[in-house]
C-alpha positions as CSV (number, residue, x, y, z in Angstrom):
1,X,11.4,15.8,16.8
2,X,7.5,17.6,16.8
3,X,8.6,21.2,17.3
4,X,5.2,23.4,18.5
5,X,4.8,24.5,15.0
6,X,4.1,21.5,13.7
7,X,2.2,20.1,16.7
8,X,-0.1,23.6,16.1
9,X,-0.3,22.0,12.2
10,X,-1.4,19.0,13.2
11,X,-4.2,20.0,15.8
12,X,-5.4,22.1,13.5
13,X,-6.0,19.9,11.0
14,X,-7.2,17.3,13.4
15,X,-9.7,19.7,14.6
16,X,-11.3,20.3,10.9
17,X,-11.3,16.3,10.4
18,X,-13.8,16.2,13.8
19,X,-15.6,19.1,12.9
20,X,-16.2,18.2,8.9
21,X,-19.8,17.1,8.4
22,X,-19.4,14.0,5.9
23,X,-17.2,11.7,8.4
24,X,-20.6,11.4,10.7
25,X,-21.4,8.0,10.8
26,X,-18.8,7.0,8.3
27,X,-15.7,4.7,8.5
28,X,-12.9,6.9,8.5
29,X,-9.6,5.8,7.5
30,X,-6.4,7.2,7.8
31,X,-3.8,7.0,4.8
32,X,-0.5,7.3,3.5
33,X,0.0,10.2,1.1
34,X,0.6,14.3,0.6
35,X,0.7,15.8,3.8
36,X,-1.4,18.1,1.4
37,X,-3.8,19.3,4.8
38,X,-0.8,21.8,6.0
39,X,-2.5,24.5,3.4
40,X,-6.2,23.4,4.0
41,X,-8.5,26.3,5.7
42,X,-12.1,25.1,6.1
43,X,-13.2,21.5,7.0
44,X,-15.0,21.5,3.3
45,X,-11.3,21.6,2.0
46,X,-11.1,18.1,3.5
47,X,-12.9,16.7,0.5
48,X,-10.6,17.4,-1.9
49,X,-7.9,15.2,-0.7
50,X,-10.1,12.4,-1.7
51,X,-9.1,13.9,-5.1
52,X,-5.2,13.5,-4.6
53,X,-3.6,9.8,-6.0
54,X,-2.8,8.8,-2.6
55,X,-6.4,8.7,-1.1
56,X,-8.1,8.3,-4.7
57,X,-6.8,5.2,-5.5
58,X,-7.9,3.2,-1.8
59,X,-11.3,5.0,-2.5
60,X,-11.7,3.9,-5.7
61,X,-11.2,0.0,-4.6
62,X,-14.4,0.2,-2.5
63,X,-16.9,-1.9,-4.2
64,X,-19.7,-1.0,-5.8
65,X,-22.2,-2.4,-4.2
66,X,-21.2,-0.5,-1.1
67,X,-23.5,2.4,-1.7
68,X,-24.4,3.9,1.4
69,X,-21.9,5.1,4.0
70,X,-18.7,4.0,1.9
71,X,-15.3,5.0,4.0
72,X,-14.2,8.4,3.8
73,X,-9.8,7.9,2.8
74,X,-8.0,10.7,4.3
75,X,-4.0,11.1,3.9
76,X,-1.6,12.2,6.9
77,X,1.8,11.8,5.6
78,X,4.0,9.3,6.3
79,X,3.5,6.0,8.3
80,X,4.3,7.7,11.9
81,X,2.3,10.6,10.9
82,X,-0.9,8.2,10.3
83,X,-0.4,6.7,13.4
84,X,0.5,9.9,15.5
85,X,-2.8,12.0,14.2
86,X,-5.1,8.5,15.0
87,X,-4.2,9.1,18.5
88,X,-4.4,12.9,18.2
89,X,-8.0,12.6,16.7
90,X,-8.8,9.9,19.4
91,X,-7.8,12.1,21.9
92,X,-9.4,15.5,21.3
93,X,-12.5,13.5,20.4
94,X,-12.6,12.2,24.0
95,X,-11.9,15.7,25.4
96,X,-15.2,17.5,23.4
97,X,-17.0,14.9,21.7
98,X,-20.1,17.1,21.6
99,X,-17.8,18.9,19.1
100,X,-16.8,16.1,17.2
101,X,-18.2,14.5,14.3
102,X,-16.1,11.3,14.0
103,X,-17.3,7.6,15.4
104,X,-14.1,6.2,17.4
105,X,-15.0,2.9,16.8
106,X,-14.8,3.8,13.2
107,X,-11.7,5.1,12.5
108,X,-9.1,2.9,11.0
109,X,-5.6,3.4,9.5
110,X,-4.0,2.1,6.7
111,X,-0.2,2.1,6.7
112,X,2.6,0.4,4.2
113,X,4.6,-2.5,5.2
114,X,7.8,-1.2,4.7
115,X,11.2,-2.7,6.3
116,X,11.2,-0.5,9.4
117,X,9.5,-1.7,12.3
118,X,7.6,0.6,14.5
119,X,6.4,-0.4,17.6
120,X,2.5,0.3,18.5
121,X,0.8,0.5,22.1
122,X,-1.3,-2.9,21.2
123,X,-0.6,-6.8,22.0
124,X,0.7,-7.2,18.8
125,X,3.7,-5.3,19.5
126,X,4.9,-3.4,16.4
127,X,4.1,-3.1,12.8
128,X,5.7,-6.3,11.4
129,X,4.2,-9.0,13.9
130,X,0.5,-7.4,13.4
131,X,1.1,-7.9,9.6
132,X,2.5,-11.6,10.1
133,X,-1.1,-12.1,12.1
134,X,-3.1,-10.7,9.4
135,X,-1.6,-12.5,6.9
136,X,-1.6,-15.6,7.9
137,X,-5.3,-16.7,7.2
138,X,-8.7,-15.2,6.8
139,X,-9.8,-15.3,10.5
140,X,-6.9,-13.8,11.9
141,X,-6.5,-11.2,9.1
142,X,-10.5,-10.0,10.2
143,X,-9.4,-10.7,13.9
144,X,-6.2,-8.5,13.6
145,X,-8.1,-5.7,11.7
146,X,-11.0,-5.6,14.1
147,X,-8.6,-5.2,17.2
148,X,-5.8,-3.1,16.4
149,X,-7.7,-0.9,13.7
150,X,-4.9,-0.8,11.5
151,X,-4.6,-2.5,7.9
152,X,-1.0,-2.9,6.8
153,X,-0.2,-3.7,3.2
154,X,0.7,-7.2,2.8
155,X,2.8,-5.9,0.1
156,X,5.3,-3.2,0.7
157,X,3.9,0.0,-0.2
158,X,0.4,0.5,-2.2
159,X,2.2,0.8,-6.0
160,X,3.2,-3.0,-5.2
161,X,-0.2,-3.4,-6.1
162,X,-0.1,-2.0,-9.2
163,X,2.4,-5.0,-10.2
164,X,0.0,-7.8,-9.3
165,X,0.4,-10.3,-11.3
166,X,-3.2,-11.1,-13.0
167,X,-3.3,-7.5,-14.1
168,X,-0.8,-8.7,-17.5
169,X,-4.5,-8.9,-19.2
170,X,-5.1,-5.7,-17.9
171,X,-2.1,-4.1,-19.2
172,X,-1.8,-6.0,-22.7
173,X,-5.2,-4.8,-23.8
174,X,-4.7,-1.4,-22.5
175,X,-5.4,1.6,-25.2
176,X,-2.2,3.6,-24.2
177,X,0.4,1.0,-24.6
178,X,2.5,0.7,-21.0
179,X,5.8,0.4,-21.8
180,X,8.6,-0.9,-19.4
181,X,12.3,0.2,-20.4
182,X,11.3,1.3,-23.7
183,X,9.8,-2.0,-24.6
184,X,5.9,-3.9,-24.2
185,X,5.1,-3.6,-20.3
186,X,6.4,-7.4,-19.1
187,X,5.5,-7.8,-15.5
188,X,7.6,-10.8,-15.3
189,X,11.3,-8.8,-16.9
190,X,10.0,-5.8,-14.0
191,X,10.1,-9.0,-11.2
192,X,13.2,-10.3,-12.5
193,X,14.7,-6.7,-12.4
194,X,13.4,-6.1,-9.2
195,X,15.6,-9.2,-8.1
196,X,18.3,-8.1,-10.2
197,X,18.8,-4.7,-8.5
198,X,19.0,-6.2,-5.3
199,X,22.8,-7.0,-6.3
200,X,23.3,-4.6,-8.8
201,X,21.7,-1.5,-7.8
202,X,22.9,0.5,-11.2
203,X,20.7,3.0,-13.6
204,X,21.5,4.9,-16.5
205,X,19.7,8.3,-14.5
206,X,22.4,8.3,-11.7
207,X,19.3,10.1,-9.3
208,X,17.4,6.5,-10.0
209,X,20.5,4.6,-9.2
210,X,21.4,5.9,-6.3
211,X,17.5,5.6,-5.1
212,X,18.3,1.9,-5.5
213,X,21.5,2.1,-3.7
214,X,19.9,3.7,-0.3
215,X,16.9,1.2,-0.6
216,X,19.3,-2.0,-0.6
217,X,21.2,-0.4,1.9
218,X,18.1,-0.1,3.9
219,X,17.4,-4.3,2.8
220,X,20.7,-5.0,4.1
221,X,20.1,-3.7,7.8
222,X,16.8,-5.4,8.0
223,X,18.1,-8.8,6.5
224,X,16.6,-10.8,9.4
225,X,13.2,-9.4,8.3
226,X,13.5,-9.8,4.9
227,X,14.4,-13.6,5.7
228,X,11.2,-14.1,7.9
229,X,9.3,-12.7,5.2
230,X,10.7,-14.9,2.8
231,X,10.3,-18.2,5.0
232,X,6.5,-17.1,5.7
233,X,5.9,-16.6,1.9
234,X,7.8,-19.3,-0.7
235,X,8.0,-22.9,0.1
236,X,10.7,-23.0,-2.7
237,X,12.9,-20.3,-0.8
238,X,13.3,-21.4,3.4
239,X,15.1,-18.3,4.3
240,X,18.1,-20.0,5.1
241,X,20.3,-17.7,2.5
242,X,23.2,-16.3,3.8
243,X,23.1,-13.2,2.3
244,X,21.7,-11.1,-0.5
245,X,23.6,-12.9,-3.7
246,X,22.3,-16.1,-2.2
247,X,18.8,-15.1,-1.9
248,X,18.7,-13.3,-5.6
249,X,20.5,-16.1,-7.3
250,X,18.0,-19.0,-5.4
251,X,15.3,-16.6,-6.5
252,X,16.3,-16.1,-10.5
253,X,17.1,-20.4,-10.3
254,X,13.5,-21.1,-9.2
255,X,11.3,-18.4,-11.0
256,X,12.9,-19.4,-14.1
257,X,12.5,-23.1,-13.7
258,X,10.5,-24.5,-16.5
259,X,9.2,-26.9,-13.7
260,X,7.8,-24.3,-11.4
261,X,3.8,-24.1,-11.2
262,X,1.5,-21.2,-11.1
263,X,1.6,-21.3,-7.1
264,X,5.2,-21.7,-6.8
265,X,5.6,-19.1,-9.2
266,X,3.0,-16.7,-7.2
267,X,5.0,-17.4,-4.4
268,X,7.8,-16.1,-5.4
269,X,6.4,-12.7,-7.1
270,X,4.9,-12.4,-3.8
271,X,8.4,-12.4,-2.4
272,X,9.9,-9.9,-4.3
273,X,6.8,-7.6,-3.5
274,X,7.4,-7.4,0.2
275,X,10.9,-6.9,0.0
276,X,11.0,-4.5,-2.7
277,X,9.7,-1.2,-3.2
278,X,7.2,-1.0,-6.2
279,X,6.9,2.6,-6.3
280,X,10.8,3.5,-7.9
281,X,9.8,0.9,-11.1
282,X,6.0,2.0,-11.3
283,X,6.6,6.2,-11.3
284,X,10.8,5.7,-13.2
285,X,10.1,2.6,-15.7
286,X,6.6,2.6,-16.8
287,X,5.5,5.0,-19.2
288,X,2.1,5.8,-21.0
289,X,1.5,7.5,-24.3
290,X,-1.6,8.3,-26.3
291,X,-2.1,10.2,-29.9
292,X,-5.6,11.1,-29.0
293,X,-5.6,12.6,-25.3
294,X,-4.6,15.7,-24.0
295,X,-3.7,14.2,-20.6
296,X,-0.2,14.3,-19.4
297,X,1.7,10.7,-19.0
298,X,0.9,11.3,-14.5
299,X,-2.4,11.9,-16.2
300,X,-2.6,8.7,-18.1
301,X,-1.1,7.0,-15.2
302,X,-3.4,8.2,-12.4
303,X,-6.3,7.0,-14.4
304,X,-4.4,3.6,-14.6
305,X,-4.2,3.4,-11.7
306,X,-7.8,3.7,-11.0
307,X,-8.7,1.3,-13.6
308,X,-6.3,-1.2,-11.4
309,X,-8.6,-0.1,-8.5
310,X,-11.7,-1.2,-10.2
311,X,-9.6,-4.7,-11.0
312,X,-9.4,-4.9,-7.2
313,X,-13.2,-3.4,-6.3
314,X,-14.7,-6.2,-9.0
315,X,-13.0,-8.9,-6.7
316,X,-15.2,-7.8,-3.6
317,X,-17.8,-9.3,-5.2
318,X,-17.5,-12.8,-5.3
319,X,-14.9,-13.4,-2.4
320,X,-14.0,-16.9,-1.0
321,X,-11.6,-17.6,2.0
322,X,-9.0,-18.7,-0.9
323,X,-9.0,-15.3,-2.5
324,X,-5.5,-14.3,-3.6
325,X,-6.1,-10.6,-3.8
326,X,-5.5,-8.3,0.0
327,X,-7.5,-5.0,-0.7
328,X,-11.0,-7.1,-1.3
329,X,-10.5,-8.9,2.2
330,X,-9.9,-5.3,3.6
331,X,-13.2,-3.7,2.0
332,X,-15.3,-6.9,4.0
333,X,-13.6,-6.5,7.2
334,X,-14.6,-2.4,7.3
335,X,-17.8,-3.4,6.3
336,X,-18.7,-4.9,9.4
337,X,-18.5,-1.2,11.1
338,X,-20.6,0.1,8.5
């Protein structure tokens, strides 16, 4: 429930967004992340949240080539809050646009997949069936972007993206040494644990543990959707398991096949990714260390972060329809309302 308060909040801070200079003319788009604009005062403030993880890292996938009116990447919260202040900003800009600095046609949102469906006032219905239309080839991923102005992770939350697969190069060269578990980072042991957890949901730090326990809980009341996703993704798995052992055992059979090829076995990585949630292993199990820096481990790991960024801005540049990667297919379609 809003309660006036928080309405107030809200319009205030929509108000600063329309009234701050450097969204003029810019693609503007609206992000998970700190609802850190509840203590902002002046529409300069707005710049900094550019400067928080949650905004820095979409910012920091933007190619380099894009140069001149690059997308300004705000935060608002959660996914209900994104899609609540669009509408706000839509509608106060239509009340006093002579007062407003934002291009309508320009404002996008950008909102995690998540196992929740939310329902939105387009043909598309809700959340999950726009993201099955994206996802399902090039043109309809541009086509679904252009109409509904909203991006939705393929993956399940933005730190799934930090687990893509081709960044093992990344990682193994890496000056600070990610660890996973107390051992050499091993994307392939965090998707098998990621599987794992789904039937046995246990941590030494019992605040971790039970973390897993309300996120499989959460799997378990959306197990038709985790099944679609699953028959949409892996050829290997059909979606015909009958429950969550089923699945996770079918999983662990085929990923560890000696057999399996490099598609099959994307496949099913992919799987894992948008049913899991990234963001418990990433912040929990990974850990950073340097002898030589100053910079605290969320330090060290913000800047990783950004270095994965610039793995996933380097992809704009050569681009094909067969692309494996979502965030450079993203960065051409906002292009087009540059």
């Amino acid at each position: 429930m809003t309660t006036n308060s928080t309405f107030k909040e809200e319009e205030k801070f929509c108000n600063k967004i329309l009234k701050t200079r450097r969204i003029k003319n810019k693609i503007v788009v609206l992000c998970e992340g700190d609802r850190a604009y509840l203590n902002i005062r002046t529409p300069q403030q707005i710049r900094q949240l550019e400067n928080i993880p949650d905004a820095n890292f979409w910012t920091a996938c933007i190619p380099q080539w894009w140069r001149e009116k690059r997308p300004v990447f705000l935060p608002c919260g959660g996914r209900n809050d994104v899609l609540r202040v669009r509408e706000a900003l839509l509608e106060m800009h239509d009340r006093d646009p002579e007062n407003s600095y934002l291009s309508p046609d320009k404002l996008f949102v950008l909102v995690d997949r998540d196992l929740e469906n939310t329902d939105i006032a387009l043909s598309y219905n809700n959340i999950e069936t726009l993201c099955q239309e994206m996802y399902a080839n090039i043109d309809t991923m541009y086509k679904a972007i252009s109409e509904s102005k909203i991006i939705v992770t393929g993956w399940m939350h933005k730190e799934a993206y930090f687990l893509e697969p081709d960044l093992a190069e990344l990682f193994a060269a890496h000056e600070n040494k990610p660890m996973y578990n107390g051992e050499k980072l091993s994307l392939e042991k965090i998707y098998h644990d990621m599987n794992q957890d789904i039937i046995d949901p246990q941590d030494d730090d019992e605040k971790i543990a039970e973390e897993k326990r309300k996120e499989i809980e959460e799997m378990q009341n959306n197990f038709t959707t985790i099944s679609e996703r699953v028959k949409r993704t892996c050829q290997n798995l059909d979606g015909t398991f009958v429950d969550k052992k089923e699945f996770c055992d079918r999983w662990k059979i085929a990923f560890t096949n000696p057999s399996c090829n490099p598609t099959q076995k994307r496949e099913l990585i992919e799987v894992i990714l948008k049913i899991r949630k990234a963001k418990l292993y990433w912040e929990n199990k990974i850990h950073l260390s340097s002898s030589y820096s100053n910079l605290t481990e969320t330090e060290l790991k913000n800047n990783l972060s950004l270095e994965i960024a610039n793995f996933y801005s380097d992809r704009c540049q050569k681009l094909d329809r067969s692309h494996p990667y979502h965030i450079p297919h993203w960065m051409r379609c906002l292009i087009r309302f540059c």
